[in-house]
C-alpha positions as a Markdown table, in Angstrom:
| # | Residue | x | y | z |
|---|---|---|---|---|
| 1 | Unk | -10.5 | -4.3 | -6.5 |
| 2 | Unk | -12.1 | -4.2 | -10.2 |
| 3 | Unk | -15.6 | -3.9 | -10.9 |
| 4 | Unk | -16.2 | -2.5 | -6.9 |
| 5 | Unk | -16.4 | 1.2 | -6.0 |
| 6 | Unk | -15.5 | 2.5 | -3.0 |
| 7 | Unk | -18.0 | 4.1 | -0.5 |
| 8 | Unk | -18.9 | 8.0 | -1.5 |
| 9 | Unk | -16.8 | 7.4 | -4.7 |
| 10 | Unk | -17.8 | 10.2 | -7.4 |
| 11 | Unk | -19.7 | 8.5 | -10.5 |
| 12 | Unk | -19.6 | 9.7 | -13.6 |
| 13 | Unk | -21.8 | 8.9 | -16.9 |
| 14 | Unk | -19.4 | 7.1 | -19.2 |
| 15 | Unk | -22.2 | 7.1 | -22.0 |
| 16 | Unk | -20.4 | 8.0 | -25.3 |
| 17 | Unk | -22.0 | 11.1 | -27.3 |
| 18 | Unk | -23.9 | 10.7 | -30.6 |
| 19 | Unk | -22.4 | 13.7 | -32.2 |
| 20 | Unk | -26.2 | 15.1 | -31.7 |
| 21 | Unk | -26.8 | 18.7 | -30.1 |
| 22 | Unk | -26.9 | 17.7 | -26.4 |
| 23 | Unk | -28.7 | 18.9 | -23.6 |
| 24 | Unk | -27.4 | 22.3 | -21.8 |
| 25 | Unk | -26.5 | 22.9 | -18.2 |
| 26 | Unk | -29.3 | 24.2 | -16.8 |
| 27 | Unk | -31.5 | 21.5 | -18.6 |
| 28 | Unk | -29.5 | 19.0 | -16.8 |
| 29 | Unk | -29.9 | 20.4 | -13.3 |
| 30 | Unk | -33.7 | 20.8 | -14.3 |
| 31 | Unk | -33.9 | 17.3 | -14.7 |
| 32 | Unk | -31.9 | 16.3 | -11.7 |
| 33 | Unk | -34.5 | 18.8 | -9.2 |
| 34 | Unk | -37.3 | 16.5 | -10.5 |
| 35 | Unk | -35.4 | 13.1 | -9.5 |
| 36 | Unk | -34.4 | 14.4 | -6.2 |
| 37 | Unk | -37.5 | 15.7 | -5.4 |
| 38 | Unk | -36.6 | 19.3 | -4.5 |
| 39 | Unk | -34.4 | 22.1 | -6.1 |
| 40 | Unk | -30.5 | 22.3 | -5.6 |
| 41 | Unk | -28.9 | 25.3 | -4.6 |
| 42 | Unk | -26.9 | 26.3 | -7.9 |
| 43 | Unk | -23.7 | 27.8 | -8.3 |
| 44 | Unk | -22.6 | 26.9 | -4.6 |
| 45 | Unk | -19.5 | 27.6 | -2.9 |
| 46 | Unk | -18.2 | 25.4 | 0.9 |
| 47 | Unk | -15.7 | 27.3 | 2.5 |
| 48 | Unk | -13.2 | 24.0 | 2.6 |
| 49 | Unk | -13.3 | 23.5 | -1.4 |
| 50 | Unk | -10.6 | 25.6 | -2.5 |
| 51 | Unk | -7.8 | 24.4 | -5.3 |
| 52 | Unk | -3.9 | 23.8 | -3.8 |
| 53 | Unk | -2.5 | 27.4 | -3.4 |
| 54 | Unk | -5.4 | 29.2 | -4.3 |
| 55 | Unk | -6.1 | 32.7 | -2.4 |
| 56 | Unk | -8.3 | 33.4 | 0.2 |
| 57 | Unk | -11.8 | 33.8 | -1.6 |
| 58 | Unk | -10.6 | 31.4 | -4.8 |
| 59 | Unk | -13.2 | 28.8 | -3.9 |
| 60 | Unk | -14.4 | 26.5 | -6.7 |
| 61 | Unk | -18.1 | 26.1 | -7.6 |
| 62 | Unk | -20.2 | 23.2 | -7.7 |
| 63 | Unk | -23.2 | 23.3 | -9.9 |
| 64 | Unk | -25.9 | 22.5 | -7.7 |
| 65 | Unk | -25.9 | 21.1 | -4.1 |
| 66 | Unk | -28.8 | 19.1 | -2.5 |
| 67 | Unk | -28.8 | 19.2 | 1.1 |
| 68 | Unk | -31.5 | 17.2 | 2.4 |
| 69 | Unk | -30.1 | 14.6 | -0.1 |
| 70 | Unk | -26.1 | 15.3 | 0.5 |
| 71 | Unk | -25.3 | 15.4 | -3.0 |
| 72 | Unk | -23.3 | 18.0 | -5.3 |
| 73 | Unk | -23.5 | 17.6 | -9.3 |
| 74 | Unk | -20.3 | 19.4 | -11.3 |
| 75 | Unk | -21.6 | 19.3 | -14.7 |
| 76 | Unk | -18.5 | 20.3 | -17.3 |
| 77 | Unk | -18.7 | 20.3 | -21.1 |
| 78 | Unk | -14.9 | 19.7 | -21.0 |
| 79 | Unk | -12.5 | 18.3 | -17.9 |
| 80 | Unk | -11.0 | 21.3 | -15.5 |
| 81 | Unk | -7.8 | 21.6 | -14.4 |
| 82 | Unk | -9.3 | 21.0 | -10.8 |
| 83 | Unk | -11.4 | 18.2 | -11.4 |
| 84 | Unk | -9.4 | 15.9 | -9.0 |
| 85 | Unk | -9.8 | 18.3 | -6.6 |
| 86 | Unk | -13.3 | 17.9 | -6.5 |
| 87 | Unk | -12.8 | 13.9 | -5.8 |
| 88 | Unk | -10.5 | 14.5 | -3.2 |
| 89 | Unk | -12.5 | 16.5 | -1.3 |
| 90 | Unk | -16.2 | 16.4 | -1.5 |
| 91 | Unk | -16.4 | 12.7 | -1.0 |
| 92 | Unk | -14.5 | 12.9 | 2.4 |
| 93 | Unk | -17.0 | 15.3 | 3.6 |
| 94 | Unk | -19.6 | 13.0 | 3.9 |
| 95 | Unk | -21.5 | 14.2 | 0.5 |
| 96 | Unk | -22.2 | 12.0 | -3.0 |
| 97 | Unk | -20.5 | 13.6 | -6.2 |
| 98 | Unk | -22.3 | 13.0 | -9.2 |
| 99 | Unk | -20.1 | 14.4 | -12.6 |
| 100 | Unk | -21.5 | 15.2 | -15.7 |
| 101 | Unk | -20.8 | 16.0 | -18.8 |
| 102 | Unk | -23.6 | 17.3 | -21.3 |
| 103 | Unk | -22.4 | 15.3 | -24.4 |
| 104 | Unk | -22.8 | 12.2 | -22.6 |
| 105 | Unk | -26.6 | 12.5 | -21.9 |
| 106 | Unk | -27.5 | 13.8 | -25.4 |
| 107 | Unk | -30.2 | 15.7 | -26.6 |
| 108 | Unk | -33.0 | 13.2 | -25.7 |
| 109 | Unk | -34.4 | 14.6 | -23.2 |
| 110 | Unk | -36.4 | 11.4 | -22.0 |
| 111 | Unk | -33.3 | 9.4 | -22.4 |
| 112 | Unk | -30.9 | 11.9 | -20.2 |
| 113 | Unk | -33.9 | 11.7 | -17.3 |
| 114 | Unk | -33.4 | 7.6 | -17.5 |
| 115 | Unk | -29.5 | 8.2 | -17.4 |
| 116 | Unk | -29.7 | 10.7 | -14.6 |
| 117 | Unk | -32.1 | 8.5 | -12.7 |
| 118 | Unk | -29.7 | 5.5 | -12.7 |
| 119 | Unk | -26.5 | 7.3 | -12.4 |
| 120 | Unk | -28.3 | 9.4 | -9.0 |
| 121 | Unk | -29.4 | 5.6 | -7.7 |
| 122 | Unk | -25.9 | 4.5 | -8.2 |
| 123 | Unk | -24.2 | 6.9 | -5.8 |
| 124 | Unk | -23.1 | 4.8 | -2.9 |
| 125 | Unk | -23.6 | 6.0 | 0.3 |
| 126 | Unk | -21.7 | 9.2 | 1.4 |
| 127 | Unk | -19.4 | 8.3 | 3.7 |
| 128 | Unk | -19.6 | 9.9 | 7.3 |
| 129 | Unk | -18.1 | 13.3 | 7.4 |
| 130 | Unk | -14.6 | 14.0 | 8.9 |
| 131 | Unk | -14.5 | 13.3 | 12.8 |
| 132 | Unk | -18.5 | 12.0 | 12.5 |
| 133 | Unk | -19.0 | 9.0 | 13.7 |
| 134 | Unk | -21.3 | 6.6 | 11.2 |
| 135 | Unk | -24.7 | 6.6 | 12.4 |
| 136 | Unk | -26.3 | 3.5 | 13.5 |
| 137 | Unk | -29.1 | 1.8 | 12.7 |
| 138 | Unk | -32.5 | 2.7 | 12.4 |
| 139 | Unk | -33.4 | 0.3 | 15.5 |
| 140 | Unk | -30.7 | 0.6 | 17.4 |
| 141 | Unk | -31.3 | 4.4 | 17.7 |
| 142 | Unk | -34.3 | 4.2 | 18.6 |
| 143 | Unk | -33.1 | 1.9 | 21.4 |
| 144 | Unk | -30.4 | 4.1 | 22.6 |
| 145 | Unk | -33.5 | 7.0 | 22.7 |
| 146 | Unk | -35.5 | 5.0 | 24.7 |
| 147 | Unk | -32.8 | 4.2 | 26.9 |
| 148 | Unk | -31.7 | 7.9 | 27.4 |
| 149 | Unk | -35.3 | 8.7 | 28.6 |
| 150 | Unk | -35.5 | 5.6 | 31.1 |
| 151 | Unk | -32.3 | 7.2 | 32.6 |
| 152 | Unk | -32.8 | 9.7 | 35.7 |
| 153 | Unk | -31.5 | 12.8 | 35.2 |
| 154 | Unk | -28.3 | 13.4 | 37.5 |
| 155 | Unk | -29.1 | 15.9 | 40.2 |
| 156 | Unk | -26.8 | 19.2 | 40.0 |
| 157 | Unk | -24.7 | 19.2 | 42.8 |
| 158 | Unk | -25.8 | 22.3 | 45.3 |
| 159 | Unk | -23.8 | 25.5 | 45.1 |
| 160 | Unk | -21.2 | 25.9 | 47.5 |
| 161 | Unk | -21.3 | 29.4 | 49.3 |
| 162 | Unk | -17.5 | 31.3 | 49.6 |
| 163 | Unk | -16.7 | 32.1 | 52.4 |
| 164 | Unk | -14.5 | 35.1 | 53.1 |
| 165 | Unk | -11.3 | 34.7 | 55.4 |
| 166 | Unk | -13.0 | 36.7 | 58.3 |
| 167 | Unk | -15.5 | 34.7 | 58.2 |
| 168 | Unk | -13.9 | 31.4 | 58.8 |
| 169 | Unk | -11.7 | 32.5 | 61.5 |
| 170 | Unk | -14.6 | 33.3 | 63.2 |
| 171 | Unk | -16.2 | 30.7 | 62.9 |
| 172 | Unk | -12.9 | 29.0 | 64.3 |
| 173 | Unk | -12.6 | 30.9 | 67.4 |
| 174 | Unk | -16.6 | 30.5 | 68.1 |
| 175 | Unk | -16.0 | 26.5 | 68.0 |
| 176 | Unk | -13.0 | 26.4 | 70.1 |
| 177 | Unk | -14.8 | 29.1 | 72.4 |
| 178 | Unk | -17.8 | 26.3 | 72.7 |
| 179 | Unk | -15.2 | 23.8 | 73.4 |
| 180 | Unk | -13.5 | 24.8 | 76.4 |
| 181 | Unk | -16.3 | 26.4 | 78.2 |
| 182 | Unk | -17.7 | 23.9 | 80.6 |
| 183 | Unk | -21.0 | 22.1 | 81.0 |
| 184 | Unk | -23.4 | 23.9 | 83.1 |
| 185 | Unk | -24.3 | 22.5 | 86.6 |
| 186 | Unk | -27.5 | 21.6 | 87.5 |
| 187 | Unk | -29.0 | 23.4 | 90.5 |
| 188 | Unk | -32.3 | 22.6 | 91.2 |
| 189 | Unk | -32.0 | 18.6 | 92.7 |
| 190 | Unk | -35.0 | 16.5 | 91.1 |
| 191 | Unk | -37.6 | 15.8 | 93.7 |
| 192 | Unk | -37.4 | 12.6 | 95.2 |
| 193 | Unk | -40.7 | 10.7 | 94.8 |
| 194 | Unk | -42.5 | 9.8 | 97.8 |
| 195 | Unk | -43.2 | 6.3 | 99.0 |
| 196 | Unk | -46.7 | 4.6 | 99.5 |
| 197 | Unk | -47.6 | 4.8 | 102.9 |
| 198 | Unk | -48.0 | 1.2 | 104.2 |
| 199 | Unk | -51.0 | 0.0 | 106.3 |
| 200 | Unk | -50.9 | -0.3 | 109.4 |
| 201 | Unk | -50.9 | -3.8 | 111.4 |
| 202 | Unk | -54.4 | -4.6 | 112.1 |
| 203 | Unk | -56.4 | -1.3 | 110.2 |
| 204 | Unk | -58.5 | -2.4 | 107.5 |
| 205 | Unk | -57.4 | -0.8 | 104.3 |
| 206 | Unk | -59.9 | 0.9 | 102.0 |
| 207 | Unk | -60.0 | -0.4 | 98.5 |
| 208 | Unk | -59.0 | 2.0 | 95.7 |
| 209 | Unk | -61.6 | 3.4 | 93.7 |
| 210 | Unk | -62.1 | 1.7 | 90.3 |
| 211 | Unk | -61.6 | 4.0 | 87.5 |
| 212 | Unk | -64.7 | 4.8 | 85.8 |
| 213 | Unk | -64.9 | 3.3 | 82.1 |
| 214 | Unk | -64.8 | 6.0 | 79.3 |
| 215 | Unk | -68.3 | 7.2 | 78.2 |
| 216 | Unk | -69.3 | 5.5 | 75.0 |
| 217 | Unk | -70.2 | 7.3 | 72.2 |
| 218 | Unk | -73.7 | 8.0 | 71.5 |
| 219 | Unk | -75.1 | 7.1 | 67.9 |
| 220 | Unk | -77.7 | 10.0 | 66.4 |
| 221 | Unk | -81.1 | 9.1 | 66.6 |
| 222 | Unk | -82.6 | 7.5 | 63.5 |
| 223 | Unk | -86.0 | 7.0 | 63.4 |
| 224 | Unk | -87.0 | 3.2 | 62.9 |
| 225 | Unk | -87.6 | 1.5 | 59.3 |
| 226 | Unk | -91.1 | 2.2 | 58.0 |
| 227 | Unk | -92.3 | 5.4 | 59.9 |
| 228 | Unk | -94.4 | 7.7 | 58.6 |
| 229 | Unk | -94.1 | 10.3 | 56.5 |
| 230 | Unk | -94.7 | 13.8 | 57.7 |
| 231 | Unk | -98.6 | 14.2 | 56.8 |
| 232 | Unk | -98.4 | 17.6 | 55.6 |
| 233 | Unk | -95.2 | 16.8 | 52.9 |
| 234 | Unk | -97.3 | 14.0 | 52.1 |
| 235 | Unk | -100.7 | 15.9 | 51.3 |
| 236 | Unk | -98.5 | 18.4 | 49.5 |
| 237 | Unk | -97.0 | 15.9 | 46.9 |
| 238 | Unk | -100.8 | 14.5 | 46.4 |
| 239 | Unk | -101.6 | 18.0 | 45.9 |
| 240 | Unk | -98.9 | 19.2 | 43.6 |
| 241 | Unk | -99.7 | 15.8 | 41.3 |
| 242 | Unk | -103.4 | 16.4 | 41.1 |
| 243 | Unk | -102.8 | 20.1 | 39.8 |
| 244 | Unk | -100.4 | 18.6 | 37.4 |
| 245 | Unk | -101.9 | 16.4 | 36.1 |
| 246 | Unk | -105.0 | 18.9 | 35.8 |
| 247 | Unk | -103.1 | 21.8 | 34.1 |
| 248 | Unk | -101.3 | 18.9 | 31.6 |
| 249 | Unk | -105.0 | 17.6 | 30.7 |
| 250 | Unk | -107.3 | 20.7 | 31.0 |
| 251 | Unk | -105.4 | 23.3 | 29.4 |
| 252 | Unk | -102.3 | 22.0 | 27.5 |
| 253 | Unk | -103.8 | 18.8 | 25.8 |
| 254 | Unk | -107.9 | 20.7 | 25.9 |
| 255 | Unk | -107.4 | 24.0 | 25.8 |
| 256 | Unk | -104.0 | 24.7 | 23.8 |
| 257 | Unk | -103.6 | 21.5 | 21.5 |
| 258 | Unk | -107.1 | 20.8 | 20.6 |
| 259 | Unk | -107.9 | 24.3 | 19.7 |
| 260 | Unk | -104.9 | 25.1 | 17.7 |
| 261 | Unk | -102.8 | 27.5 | 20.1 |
| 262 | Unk | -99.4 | 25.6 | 19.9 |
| 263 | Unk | -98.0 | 28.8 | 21.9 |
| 264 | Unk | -100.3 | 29.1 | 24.6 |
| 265 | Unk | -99.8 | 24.9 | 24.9 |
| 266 | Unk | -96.0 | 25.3 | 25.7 |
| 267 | Unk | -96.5 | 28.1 | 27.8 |
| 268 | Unk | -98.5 | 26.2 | 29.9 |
| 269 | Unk | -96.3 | 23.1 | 29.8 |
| 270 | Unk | -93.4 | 25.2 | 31.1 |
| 271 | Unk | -95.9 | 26.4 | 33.9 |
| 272 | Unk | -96.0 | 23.3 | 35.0 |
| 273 | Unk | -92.8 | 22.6 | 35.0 |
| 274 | Unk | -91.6 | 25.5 | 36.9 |
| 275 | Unk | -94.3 | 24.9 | 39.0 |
| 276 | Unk | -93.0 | 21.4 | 39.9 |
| 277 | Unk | -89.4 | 22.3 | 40.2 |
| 278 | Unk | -90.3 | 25.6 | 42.2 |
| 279 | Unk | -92.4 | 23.4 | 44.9 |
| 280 | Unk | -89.5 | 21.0 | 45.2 |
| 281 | Unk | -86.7 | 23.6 | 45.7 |
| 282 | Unk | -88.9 | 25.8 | 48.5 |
| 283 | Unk | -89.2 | 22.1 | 50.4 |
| 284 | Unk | -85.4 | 21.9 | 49.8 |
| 285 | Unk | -85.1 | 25.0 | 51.5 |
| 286 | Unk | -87.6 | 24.6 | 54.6 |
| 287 | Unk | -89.8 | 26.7 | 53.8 |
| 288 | Unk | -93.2 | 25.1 | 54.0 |
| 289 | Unk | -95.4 | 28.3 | 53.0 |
| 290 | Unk | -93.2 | 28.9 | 50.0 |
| 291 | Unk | -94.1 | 25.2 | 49.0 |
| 292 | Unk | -97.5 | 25.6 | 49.0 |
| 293 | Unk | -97.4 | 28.9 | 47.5 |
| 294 | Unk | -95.9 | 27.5 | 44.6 |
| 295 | Unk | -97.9 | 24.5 | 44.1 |
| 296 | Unk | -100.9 | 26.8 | 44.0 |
| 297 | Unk | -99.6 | 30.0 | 42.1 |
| 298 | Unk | -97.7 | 28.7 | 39.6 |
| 299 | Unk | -95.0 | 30.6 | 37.7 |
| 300 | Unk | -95.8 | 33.9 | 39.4 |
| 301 | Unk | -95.2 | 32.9 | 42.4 |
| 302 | Unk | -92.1 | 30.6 | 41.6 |
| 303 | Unk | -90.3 | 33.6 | 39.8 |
| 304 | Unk | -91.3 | 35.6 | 43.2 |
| 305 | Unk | -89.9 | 33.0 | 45.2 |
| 306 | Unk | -86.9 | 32.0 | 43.1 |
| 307 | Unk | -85.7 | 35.7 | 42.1 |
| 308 | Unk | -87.3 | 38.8 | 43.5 |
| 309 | Unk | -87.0 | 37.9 | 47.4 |
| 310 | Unk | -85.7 | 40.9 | 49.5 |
| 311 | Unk | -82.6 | 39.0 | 50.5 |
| 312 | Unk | -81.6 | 38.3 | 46.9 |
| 313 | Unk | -82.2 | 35.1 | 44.7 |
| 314 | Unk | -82.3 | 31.6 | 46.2 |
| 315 | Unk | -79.2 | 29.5 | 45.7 |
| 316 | Unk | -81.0 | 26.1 | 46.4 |
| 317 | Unk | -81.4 | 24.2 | 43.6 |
| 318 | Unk | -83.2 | 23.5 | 41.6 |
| 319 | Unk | -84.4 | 27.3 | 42.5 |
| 320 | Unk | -82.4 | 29.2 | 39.9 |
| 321 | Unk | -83.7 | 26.5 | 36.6 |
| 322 | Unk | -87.2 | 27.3 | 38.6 |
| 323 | Unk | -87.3 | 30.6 | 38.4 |
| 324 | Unk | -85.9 | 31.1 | 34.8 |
| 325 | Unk | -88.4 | 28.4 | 33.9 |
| 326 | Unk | -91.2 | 30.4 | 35.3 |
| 327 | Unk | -90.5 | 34.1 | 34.0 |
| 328 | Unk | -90.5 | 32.6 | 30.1 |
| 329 | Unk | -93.6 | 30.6 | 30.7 |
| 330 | Unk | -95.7 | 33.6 | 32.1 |
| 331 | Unk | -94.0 | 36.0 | 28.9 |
| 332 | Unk | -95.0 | 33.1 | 26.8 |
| 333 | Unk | -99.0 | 32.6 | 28.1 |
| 334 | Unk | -99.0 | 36.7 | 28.3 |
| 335 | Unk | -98.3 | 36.9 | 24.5 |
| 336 | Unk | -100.4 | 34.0 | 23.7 |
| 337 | Unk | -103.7 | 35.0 | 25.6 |
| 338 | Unk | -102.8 | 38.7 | 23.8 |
| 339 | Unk | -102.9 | 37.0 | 20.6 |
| 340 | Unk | -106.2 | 35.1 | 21.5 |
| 341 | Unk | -107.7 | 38.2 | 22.8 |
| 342 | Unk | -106.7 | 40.0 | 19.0 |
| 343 | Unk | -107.6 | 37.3 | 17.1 |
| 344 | Unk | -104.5 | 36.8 | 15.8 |
């Protein structure tokens, strides 16, 4: 049909020269890197473009080759001899044949970028390569993916074992072996069950015993809402409060804050906060005395209590935060009241 070119048809620039010095070859291929985007490979060679009864290794060249974009520029100052050849072939392959000629363009070397611009964006689509099958659509392959993965793989089928020829004539002789010997007898008779004895005309009969109903299970103890608390964990908690709240006012906010020593104030603040975690952690753990002890003591006795026991540290928490706690609030009030004492 006129004025319609077929799909992956070769396009060349039919601009006429202006008898000015034109661009040269490598100028050209400059100028078509930047329109594609990325460098061609030049002076390439395919293994299936070789002229009719040419030799082995008599392939012809193409100028520069784009991969990513799937198109090949021959750029000729005069036609070749194997110029059809190039039609014939490269098109069929599913790449875009751009030819050039250097006259064509001219020496302008804005003008030859338009040119090559339009020429490049005329290129119909390369038509799908020999045996390919055109590829679909943008959606519709993205359908067929999402189909593939809703589909369950198809279980291999298990490995059969061989089986040598000995072996299956054994195996033949133990089945009909199996077959023709006969069912054992049995020799021990089942004993017979023996009947209820009936009563006798005119005894009384004794009634069965009833069976006895299962035991039911017996709930744990709970002691009844609103008893009392234990009277010794209860004067320890009013304890432990009242020395807080007497270490937070009487030497934190009095004598650290008031008087300047910001050290010795957070070394007592983490006193007392050792102190309360260690108290809570020895009643964790049952251990009454230890409770007291370090309600009382303070951070010597909760790093003794939390650490250096005999038996090893004490895993209850929060017994470990405790005694960490308590050894840098005693090195903080050591340095502190060693400062104090310099007059540092």
């Amino acid at each position: 049909m006129t004025g319609e070119r077929l799909v992956g048809e070769p396009v060349r620039s039919d601009r006429p020269g202006n008898g000015t010095q034109a661009l040269d070859v490598a100028e050209i291929l400059g100028l078509c890197d930047s329109i594609v985007g990325h460098p061609g490979r030049r002076r390439h060679l395919f293994g299936w473009l070789k002229a009719p009864g040419a030799g082995p290794e008599q392939w012809l060249v193409v100028d520069s080759y784009y991969p990513a974009s799937r198109l090949v520029v021959v750029c000729r100052a005069e036609p070749g001899p194997d110029d059809h050849v190039y039609r014939e072939l490269i098109p069929p392959h599913g790449l875009r044949l751009l030819e050039l000629a250097p006259s064509e363009l001219g020496a302008d070397r804005s003008a030859a970028e338009a040119s090559l611009r339009k020429l490049i964006a005329d290129i119909a689509p390369a038509r799908p390569r020999i045996g390919e099958a055109p590829p679909l659509p943008p959606e519709r392959a993205v359908a067929r993916a999402m189909a593939s993965l809703a589909i369950p793989p198809i279980p291999a089928p298990p490995e059969r074992r061989r089986v040598g020829r000995s072996q299956a004539e054994a195996a033949e002789r133990a089945a009909r072996f199996v077959a023709r010997r006969p069912a054992p007898a049995r020799t021990t008779p089942r004993p017979a069950l023996k009947p209820w004895p009936a009563p006798r005309p005119g005894a009384a009969t004794a009634p069965r015993p009833a069976p006895r109903p299962a035991p039911r299970p017996q709930k744990p103890r709970q002691s009844p809402p609103g008893a009392p608390i234990h009277g010794l964990d209860l004067v320890l908690g009013v304890a432990l409060l009242v020395i807080v709240f007497a270490e937070v006012y009487g030497l934190v906010v009095r004598a650290g804050l008031d008087q300047g020593r910001l050290l010795l104030a957070f070394g007592i603040a983490l006193d007392t906060c050792a102190r309360t975690l260690g108290t809570v952690a020895a009643g964790r753990s049952g251990s009454q005395g230890w409770a007291w002890a370090c309600a009382l003591g303070g951070s010597p006795v909760v790093a003794g209590f939390a650490i250096f026991q005999g038996d090893g540290p004490v895993r209850t928490e929060p017994a470990p935060l405790a005694g960490l706690i308590a050894l840098l609030a005693s090195l903080l009030i050591a340095v502190a009241l060693a400062a104090a004492s310099l007059g540092i």
